[in-house]
C-alpha positions in Angstrom: 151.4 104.6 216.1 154.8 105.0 217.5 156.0 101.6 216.6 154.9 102.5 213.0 156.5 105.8 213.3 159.8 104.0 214.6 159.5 101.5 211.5 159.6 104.3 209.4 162.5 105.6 210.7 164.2 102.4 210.6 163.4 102.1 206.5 164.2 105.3 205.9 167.7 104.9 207.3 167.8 101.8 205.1 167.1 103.4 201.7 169.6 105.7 202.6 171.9 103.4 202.1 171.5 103.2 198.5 172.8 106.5 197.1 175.4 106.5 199.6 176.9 102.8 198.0 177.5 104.6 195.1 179.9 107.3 196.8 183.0 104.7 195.7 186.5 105.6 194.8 185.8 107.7 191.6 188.1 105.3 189.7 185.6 102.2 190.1 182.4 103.8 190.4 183.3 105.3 186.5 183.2 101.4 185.0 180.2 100.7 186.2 177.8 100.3 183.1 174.3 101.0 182.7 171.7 97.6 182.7 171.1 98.4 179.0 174.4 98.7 177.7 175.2 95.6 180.2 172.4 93.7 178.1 174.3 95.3 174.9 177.5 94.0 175.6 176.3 90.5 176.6 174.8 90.0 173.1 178.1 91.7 171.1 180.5 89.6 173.2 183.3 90.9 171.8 187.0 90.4 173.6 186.8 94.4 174.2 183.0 93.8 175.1 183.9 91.5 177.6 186.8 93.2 179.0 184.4 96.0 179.8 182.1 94.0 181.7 184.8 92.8 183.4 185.6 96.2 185.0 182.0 96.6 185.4 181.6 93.3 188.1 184.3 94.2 189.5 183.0 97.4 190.5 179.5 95.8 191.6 181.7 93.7 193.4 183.5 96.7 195.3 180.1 98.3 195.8 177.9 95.1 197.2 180.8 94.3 199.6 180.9 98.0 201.0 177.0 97.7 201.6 177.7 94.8 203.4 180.2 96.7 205.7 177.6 99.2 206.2 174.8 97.2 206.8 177.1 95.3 209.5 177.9 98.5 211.0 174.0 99.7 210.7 173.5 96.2 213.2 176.0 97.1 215.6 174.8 100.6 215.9 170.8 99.0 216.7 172.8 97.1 219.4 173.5 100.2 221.0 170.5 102.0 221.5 169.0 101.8 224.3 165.4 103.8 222.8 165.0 100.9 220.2 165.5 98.3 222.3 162.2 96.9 221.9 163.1 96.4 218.1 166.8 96.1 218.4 166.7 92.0 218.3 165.1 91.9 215.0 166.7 94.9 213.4 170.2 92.9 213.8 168.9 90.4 212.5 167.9 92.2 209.4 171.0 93.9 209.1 172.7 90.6 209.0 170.6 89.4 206.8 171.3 92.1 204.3 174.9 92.3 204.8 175.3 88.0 204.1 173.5 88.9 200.9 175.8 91.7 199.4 178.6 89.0 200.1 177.4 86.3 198.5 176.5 88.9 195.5 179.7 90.2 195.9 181.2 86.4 195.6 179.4 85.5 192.5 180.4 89.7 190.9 183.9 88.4 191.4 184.0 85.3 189.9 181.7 86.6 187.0 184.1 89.6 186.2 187.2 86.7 186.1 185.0 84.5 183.5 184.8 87.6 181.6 188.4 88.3 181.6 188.7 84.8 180.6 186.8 85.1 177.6 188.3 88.5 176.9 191.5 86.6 176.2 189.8 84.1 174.3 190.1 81.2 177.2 186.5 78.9 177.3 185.0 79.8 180.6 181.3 79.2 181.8 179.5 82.2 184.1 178.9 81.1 187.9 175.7 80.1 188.9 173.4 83.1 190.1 175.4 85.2 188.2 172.2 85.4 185.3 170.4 88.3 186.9 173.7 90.4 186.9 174.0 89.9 183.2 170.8 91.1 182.6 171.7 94.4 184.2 170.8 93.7 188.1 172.9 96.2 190.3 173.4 98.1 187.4 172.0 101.7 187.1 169.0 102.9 185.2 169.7 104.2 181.8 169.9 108.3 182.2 166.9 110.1 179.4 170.5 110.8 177.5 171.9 107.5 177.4 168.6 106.1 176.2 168.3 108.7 173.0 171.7 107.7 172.0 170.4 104.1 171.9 167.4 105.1 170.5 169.2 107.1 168.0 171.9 104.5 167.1 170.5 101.7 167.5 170.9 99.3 164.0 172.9 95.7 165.6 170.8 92.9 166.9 172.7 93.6 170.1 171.5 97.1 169.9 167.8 96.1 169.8 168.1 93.5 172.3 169.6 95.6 174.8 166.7 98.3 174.4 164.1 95.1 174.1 165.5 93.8 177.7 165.5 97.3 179.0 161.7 98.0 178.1 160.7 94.6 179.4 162.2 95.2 182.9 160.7 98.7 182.7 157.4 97.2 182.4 157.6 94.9 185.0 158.9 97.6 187.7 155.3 99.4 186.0 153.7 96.4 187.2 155.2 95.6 190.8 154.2 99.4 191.2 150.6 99.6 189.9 149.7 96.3 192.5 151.5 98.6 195.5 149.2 101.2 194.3 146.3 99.1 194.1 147.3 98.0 197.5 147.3 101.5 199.0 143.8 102.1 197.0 142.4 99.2 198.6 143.5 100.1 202.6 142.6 103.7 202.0 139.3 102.5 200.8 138.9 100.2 204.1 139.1 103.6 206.0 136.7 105.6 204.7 134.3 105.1 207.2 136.6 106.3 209.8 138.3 109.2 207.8 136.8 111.4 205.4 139.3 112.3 203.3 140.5 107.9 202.8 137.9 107.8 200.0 140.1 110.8 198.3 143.1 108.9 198.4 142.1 105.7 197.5 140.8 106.9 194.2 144.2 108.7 193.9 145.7 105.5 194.3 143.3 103.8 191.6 144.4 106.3 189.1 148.0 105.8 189.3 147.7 102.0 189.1 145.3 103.0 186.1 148.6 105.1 184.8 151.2 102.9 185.6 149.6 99.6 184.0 149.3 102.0 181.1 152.9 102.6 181.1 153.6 99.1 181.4 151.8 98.0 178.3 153.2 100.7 176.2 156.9 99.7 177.4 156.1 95.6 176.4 154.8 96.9 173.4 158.4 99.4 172.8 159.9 95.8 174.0 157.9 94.1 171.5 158.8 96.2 168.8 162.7 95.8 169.4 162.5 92.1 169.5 161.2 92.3 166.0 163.9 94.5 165.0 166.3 92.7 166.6 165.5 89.8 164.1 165.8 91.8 161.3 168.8 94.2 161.7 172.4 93.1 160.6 
């Protein structure tokens, strides 16, 4: 129990980590896009389109390479406590881990945001390798409910559709990732309930939000659907 309670701790302090990345010099945290206008612009691919991206790896950049620092910083501190010294060794090790990984994303923002100043100016440049996922809006935030309605409501380009098409489709497979974790939970609750009364409770709460969730994530491949057929249509 108290090495799960400590593990806890320890991923708690991780997640943590995640809104306070985004706590950036005001001036760079502003031209970071959302993932579907990143998708938007990809399509357009205007010189101003790609100018904009530009700004927006760099900023990714700045913000991976800061999580690095922190999650090098997050090792050192492991190093030094003498109460989680049974876990220290691996903890490092994690922290490492995650720190070589924002670099090398950093790396690959960098040289993606100087092939889109390249073809900003017109100049033939091909994207660095790796650098797919952060095209399709990886690192970038989640659409707010406002931004989506203007989409929604203004959406008439091809680039327009496809951005809402690639949005829908990653929405459904985050759906999916989560209704297996709940079916997962459902399933060790269920193991339980000869031991614990109340584990036959929660598991069929668990069943009912994977039941939700896969429901959300068909009617989001079907919103996708629908905006790839658009998408061939619209001028």
């Amino acid at each position: 129990m108290k090495t799960f309670f400590v593990r806890l701790v320890v991923l708690a302090a991780l997640a943590a980590l995640t809104p306070a990345s985004k706590l950036i010099a005001q001036g760079p945290q502003l031209a970071v896009l959302n993932e579907a206008d990143v998708r938007q612009l990809i399509v357009r691919g205007e010189p101003a389109d790609h100018a904009r991206l530009s700004a927006h790896f760099t900023s990714l950049a700045q913000r991976y390479t800061a999580d690095a620092k922190r999650h090098e910083s997050m090792g050192q501190a492991f190093a030094g406590n003498t109460k989680l010294a049974h876990i220290a060794t691996s903890q490092r090790e994690h922290c490492r881990q995650l720190s070589a990984r924002n670099l090398e994303s950093a790396s690959t923002l960098r040289e993606l945001a100087a092939h889109h100043t390249k073809q900003a100016a017109g100049v033939p440049s091909d994207p660095p390798k790796g650098s797919e996922r952060f095209e399709r809006g990886a690192g970038a935030p989640v659409p707010s409910d406002a931004e989506l309605t203007r989409l929604g409501a203004t959406a008439e380009t091809p680039a327009d559709h496809r951005a809402l098409e690639g949005y829908f489709t990653t929405l459904a497979g985050r759906y999916e990732q989560e209704a297996k974790e709940s079916t997962t939970y459902a399933a060790s609750w269920r193991s339980l309930s000869s031991k614990n009364p109340s584990a036959s409770g929660l598991a069929a709460n668990w069943d009912r939000l994977a039941r939700q969730q896969r429901a959300a994530a068909t009617e989001a491949r079907a919103a996708a659907a629908m905006h790839k057929d658009q998408a061939t249509t619209a001028r």
